[in-house]
MDAnalysis code that builds the backbone (N, CA, C; Angstrom):
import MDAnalysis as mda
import numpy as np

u = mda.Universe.empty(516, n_residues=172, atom_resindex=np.repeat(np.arange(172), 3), trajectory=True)
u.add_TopologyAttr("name", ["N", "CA", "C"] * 172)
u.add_TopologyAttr("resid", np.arange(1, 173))
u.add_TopologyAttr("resname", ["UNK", "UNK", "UNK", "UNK", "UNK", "UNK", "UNK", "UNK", "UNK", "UNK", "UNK", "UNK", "UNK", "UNK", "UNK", "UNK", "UNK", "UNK", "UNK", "UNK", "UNK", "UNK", "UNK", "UNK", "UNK", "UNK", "UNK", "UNK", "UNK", "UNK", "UNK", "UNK", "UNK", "UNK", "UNK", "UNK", "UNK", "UNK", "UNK", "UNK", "UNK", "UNK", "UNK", "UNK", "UNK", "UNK", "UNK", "UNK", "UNK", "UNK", "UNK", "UNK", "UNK", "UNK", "UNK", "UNK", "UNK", "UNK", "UNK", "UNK", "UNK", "UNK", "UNK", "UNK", "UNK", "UNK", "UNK", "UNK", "UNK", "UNK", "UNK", "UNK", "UNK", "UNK", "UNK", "UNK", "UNK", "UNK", "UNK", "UNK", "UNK", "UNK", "UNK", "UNK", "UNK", "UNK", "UNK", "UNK", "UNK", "UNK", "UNK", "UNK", "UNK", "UNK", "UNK", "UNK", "UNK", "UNK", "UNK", "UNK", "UNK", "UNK", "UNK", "UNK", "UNK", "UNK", "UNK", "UNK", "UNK", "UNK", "UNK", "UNK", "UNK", "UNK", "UNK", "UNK", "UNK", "UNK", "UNK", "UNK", "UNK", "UNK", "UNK", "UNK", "UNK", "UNK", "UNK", "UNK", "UNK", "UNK", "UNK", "UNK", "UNK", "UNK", "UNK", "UNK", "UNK", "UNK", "UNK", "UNK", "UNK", "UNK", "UNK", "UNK", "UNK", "UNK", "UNK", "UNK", "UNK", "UNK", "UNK", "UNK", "UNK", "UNK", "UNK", "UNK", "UNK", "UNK", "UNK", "UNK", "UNK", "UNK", "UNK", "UNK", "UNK", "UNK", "UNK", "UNK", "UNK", "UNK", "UNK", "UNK"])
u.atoms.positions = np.array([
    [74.078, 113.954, 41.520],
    [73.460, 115.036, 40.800],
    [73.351, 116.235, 41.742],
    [73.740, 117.782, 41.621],
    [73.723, 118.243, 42.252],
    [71.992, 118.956, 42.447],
    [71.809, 119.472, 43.229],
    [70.323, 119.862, 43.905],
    [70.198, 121.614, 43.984],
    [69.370, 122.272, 43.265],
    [69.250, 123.515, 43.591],
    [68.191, 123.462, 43.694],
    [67.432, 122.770, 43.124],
    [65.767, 123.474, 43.179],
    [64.725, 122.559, 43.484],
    [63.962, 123.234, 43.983],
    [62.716, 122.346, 45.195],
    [62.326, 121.108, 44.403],
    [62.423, 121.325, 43.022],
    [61.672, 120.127, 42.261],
    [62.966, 118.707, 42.316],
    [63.999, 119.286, 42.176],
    [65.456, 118.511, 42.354],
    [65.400, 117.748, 44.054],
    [65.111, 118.193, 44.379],
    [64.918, 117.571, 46.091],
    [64.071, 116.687, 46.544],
    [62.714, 116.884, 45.284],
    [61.577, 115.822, 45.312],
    [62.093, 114.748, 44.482],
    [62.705, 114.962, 43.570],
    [63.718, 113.741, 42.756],
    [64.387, 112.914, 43.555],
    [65.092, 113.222, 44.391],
    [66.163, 112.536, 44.935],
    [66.185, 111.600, 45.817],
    [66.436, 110.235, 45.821],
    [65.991, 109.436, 46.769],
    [67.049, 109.364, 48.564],
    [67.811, 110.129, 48.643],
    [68.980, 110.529, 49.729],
    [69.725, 111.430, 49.453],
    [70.219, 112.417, 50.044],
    [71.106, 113.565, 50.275],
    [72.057, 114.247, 50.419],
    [73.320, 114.534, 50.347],
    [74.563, 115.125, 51.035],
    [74.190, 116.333, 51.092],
    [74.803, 116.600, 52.484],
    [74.485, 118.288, 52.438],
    [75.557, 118.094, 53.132],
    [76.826, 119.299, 52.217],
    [78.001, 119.864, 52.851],
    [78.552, 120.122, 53.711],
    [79.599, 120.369, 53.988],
    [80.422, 121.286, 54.492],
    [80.640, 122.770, 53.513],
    [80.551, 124.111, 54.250],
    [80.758, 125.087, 53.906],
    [80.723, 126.569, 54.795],
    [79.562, 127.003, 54.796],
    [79.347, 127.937, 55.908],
    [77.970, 128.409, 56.777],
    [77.955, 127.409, 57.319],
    [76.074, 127.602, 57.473],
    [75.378, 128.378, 57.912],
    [75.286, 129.765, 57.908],
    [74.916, 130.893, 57.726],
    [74.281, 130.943, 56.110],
    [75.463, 130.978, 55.703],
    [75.035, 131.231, 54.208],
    [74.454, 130.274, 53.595],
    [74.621, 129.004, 53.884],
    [73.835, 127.699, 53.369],
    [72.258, 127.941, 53.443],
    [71.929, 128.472, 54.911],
    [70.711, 128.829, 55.105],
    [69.837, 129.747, 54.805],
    [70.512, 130.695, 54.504],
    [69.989, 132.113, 53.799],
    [70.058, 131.487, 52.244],
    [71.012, 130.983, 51.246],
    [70.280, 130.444, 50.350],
    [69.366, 129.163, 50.311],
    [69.024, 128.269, 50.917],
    [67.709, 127.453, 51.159],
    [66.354, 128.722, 51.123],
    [66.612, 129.495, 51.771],
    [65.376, 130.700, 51.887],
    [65.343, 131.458, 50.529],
    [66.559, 132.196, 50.219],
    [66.958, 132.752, 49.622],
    [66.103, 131.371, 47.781],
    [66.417, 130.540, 47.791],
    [65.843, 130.141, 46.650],
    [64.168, 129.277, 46.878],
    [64.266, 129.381, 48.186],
    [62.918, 128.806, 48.576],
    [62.910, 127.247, 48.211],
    [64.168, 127.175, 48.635],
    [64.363, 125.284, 49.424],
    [63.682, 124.342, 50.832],
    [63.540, 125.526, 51.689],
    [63.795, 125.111, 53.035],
    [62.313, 124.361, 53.343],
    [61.383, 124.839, 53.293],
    [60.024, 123.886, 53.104],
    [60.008, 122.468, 52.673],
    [60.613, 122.475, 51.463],
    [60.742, 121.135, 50.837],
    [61.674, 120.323, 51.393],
    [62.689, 120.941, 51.551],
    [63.682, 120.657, 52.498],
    [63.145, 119.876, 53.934],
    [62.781, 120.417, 54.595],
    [61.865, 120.313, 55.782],
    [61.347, 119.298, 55.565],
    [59.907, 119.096, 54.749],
    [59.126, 118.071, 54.391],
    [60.084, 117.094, 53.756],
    [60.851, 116.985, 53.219],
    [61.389, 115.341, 52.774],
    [62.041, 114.940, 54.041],
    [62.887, 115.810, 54.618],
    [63.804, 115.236, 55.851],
    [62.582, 114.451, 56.612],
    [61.598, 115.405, 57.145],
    [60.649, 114.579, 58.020],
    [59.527, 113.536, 57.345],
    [59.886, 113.140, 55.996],
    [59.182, 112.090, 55.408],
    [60.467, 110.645, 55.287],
    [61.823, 110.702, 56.010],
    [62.200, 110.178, 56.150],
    [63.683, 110.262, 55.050],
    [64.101, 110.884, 54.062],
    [64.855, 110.892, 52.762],
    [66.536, 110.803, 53.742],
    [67.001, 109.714, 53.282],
    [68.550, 110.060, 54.383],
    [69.218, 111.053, 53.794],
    [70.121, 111.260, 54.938],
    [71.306, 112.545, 54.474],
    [72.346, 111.813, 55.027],
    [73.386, 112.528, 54.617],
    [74.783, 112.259, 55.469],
    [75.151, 113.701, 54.868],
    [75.127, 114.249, 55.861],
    [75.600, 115.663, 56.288],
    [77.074, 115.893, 56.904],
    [77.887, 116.568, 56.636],
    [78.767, 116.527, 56.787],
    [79.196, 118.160, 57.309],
    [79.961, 119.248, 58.358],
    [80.228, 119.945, 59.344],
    [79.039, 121.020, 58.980],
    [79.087, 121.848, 58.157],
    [78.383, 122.574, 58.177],
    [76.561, 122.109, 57.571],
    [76.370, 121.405, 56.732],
    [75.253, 120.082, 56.962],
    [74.593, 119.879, 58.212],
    [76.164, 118.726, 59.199],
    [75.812, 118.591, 60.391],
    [74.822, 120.052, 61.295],
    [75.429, 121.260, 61.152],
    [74.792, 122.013, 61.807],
    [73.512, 122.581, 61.620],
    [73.336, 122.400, 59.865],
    [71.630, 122.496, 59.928],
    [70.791, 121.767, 60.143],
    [71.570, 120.329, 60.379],
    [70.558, 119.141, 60.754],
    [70.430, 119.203, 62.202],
    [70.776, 119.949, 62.839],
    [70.963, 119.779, 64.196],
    [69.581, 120.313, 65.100],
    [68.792, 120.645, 66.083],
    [68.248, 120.959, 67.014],
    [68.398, 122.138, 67.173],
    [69.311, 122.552, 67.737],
    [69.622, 123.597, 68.438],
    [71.256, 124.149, 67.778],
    [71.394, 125.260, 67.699],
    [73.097, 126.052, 67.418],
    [73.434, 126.818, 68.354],
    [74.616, 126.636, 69.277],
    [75.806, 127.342, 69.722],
    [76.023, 128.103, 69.117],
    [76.247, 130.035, 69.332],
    [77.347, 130.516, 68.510],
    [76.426, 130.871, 67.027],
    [74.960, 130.530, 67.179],
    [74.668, 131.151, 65.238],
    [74.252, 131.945, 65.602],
    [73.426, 132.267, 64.547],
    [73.008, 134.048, 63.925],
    [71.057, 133.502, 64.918],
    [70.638, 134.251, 65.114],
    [68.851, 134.027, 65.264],
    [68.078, 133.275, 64.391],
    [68.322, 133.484, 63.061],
    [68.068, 133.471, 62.067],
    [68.569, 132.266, 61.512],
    [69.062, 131.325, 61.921],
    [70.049, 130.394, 61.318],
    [68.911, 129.160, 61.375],
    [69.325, 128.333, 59.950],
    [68.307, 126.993, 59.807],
    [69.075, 126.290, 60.682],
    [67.994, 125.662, 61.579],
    [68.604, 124.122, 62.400],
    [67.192, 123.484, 62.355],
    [67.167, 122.642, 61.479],
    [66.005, 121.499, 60.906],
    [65.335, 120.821, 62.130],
    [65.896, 120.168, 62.834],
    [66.037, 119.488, 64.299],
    [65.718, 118.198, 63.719],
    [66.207, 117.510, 62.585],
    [66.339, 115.989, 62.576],
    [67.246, 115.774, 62.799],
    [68.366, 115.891, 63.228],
    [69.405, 115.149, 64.510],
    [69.005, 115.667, 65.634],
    [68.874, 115.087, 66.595],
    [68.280, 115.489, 68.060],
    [69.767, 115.781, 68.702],
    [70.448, 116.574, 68.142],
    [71.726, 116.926, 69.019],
    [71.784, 118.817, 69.359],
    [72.741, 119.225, 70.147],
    [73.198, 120.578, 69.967],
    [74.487, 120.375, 69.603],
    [74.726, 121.917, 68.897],
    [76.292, 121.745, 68.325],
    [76.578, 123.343, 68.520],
    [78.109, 123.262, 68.595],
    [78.658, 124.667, 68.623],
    [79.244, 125.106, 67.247],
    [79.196, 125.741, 66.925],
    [79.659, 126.223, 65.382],
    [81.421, 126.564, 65.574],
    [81.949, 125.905, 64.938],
    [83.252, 126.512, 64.746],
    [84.350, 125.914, 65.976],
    [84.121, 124.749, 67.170],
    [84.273, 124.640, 68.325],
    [85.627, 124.662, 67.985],
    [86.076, 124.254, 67.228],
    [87.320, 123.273, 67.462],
    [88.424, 124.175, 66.868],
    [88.217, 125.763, 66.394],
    [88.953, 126.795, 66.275],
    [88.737, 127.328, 64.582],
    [89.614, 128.401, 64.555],
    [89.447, 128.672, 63.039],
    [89.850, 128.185, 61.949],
    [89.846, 128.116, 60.582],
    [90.663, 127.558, 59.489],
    [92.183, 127.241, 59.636],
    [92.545, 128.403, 60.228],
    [94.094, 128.365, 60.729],
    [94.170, 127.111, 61.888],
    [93.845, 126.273, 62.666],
    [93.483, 125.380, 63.965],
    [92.728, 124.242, 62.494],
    [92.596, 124.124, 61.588],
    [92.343, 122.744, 60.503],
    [93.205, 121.584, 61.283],
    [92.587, 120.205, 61.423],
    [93.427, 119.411, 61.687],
    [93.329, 118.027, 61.148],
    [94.130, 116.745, 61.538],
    [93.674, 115.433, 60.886],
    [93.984, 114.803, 61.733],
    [92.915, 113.810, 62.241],
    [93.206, 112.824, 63.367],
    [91.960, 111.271, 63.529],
    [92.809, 110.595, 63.761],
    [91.799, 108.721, 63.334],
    [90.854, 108.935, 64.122],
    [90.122, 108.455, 63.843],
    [88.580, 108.266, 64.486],
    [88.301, 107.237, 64.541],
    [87.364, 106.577, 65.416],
    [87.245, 105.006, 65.368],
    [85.682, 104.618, 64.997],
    [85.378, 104.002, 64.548],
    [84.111, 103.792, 64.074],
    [83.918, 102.083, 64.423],
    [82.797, 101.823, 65.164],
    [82.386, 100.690, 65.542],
    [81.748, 100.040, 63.853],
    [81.357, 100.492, 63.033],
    [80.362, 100.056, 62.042],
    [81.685, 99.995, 60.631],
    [83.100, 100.376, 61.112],
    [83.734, 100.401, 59.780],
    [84.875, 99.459, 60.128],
    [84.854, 98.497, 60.994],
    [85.756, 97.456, 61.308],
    [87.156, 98.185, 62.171],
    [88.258, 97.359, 62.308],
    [89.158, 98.002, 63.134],
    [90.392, 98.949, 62.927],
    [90.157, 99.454, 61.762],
    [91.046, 100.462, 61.101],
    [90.136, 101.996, 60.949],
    [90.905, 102.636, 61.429],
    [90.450, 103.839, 62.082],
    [90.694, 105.016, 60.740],
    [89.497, 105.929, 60.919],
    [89.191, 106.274, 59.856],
    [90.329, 107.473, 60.027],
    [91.098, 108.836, 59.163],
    [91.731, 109.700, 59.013],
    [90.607, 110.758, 58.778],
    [90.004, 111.291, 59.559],
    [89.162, 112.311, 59.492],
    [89.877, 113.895, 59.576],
    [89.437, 114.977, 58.133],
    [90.136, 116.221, 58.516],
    [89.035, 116.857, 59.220],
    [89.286, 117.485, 59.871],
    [88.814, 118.728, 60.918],
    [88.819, 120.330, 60.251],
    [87.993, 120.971, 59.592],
    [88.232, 122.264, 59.221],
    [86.845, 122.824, 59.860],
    [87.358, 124.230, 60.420],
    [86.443, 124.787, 61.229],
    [85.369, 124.166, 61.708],
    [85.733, 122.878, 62.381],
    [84.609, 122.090, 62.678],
    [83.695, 122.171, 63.777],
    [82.261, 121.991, 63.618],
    [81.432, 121.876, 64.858],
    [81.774, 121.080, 65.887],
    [81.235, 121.418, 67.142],
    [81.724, 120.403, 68.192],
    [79.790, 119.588, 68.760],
    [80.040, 118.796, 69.128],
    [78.323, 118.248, 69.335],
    [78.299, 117.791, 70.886],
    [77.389, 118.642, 71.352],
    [78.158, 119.386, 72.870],
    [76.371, 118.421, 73.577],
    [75.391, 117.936, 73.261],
    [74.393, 117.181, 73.889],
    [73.336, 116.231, 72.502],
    [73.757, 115.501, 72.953],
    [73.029, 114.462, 72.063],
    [71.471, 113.439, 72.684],
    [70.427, 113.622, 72.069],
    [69.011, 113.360, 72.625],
    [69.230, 111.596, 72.584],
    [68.352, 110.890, 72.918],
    [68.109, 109.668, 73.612],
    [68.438, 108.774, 72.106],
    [67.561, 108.988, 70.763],
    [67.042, 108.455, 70.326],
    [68.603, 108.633, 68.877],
    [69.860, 109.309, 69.287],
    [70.230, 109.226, 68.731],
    [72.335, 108.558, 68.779],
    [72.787, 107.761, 67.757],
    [73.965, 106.521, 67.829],
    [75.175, 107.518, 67.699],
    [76.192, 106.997, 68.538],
    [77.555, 107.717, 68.161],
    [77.710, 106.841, 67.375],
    [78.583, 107.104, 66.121],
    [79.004, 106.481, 65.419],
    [80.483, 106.252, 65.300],
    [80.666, 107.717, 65.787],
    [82.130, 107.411, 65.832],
    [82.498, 108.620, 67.024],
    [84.042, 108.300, 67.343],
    [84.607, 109.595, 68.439],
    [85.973, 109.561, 68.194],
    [85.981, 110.699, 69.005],
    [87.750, 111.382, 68.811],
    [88.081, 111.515, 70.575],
    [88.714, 110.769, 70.788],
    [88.636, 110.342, 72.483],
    [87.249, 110.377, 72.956],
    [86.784, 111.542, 73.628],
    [85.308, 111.162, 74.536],
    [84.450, 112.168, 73.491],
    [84.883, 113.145, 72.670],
    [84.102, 113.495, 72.019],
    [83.405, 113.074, 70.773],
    [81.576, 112.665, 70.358],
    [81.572, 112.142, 69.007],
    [81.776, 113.420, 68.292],
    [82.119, 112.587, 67.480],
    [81.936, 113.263, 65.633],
    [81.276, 112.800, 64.749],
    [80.462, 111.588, 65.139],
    [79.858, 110.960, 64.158],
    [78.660, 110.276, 64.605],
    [77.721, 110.660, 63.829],
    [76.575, 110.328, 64.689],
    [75.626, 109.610, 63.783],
    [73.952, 109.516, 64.047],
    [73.171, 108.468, 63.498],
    [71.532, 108.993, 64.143],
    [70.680, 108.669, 63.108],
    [69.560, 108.953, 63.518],
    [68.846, 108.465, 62.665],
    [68.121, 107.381, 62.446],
    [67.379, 107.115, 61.682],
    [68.001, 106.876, 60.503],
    [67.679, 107.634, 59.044],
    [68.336, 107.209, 57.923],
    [69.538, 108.053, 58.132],
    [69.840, 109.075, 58.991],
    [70.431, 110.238, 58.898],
    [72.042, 109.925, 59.265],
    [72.517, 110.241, 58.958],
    [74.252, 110.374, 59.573],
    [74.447, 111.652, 59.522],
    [75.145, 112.336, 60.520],
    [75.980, 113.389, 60.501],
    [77.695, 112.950, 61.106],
    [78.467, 114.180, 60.642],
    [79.726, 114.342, 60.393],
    [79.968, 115.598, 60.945],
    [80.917, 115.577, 62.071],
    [81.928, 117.198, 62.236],
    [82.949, 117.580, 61.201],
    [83.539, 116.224, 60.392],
    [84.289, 116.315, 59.705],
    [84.083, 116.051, 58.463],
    [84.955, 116.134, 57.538],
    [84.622, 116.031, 56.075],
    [85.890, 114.052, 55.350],
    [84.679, 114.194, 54.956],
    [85.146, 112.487, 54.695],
    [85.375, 112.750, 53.319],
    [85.185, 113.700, 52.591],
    [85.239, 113.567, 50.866],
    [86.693, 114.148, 50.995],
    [87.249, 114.623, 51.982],
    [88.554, 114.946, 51.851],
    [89.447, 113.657, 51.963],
    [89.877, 112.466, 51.979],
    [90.583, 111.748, 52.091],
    [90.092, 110.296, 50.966],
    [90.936, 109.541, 50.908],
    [90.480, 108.458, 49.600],
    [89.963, 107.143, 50.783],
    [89.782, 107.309, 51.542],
    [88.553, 106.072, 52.397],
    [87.149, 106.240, 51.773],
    [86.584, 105.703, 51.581],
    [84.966, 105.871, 51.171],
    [84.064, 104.857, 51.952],
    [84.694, 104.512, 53.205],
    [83.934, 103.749, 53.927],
    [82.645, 104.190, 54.777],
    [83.061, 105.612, 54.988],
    [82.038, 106.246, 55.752],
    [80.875, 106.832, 54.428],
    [81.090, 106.578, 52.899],
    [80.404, 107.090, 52.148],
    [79.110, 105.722, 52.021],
    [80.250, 104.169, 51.656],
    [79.423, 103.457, 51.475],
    [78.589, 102.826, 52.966],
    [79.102, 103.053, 53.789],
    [78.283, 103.113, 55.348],
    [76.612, 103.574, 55.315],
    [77.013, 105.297, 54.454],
    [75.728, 105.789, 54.195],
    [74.788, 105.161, 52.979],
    [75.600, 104.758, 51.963],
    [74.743, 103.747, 50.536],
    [73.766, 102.847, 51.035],
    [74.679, 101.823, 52.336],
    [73.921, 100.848, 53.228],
    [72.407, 101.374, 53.721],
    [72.932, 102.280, 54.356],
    [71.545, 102.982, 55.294],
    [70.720, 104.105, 53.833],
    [71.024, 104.132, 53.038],
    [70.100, 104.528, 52.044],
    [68.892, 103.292, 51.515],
    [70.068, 102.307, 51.212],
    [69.305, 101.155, 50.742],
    [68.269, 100.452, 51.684],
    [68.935, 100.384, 52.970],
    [67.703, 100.086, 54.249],
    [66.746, 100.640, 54.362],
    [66.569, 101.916, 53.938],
    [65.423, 103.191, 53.905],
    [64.611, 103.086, 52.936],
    [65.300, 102.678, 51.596],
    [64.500, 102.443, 50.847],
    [63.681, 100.643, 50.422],
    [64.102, 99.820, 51.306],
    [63.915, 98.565, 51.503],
    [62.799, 98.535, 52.300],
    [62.799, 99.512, 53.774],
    [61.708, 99.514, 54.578],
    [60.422, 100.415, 53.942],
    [61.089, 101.396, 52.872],
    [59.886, 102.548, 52.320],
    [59.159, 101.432, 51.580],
    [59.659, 100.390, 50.965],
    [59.006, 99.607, 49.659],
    [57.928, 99.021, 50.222],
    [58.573, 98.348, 51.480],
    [58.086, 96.838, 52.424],
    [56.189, 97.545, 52.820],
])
């Protein structure tokens, strides 16, 4: 179901938040007066799996944004916006994921963040030689890359898992 409005966000029992342009992602959260609610569910625990530009509002700290730019700080990481070059520099390359068995995922790369320090308390999930792209925090997953672009849905139902755990421990 898609989510525009603060009351839609209190509905929802877990999250996707995009890929797109996170500048503008963040100015409309303000712009419709999301970001509070926003705020308060993330830190009441609601998972996400965030995916490049997602990834960067879930992040701590931003490389490269505006002053003004939302970074939530429920992923305890920093990220650079745009690291890995412009739209024109888009790429596709396997990723390996310890949690999705031994077939390596086809992850595309479009103007993707790079995740340049990652805090104590948070899992690579996955990498592209020494760099992750895929990370873990609690109910949370983030993504440099976009997984709805390819027909794997392993990294989707990965996140179903850790929804259902969240809501198994919320019940308990």
């Amino acid at each position: 179901m898609p989510v525009r409005l603060a009351a839609e966000i209190d509905s929802v029992d877990a999250l996707a938040i995009p890929g797109g342009e996170s500048t503008t992602m963040g100015r409309l959260l303000r712009a419709f007066d999301l970001e509070e609610t926003l705020r308060r569910r993330l830190a009441d625990g609601m998972p996400t799996l965030s995916t490049c530009a997602g990834l960067i509002m879930l992040s701590r700290a931003i490389t490269d944004g505006r002053p003004d730019q939302v970074a939530t700080g429920t992923l305890d990481i920093a990220v650079r916006r745009n690291a890995w070059g412009s739209q024109v520099d888009s790429f596709e390359e396997n990723v390996l994921f310890a949690d999705l068995g031994d077939l390596p995922f086809r992850a595309v790369f479009i103007r993707a963040p790079r995740i340049e320090d990652i805090g104590a308390g948070v899992e690579v999930l996955g990498s592209l030689g020494d760099e992750p792209v895929a990370v873990a925090q609690g109910p949370h997953i983030g993504l440099t890359f976009h997984p709805e672009m390819t027909g794997d849905d392993r990294v989707h139902r990965l996140f179903l898992e850790r929804v259902a755990t969240a809501a198994a421990q919320s019940a308990a």
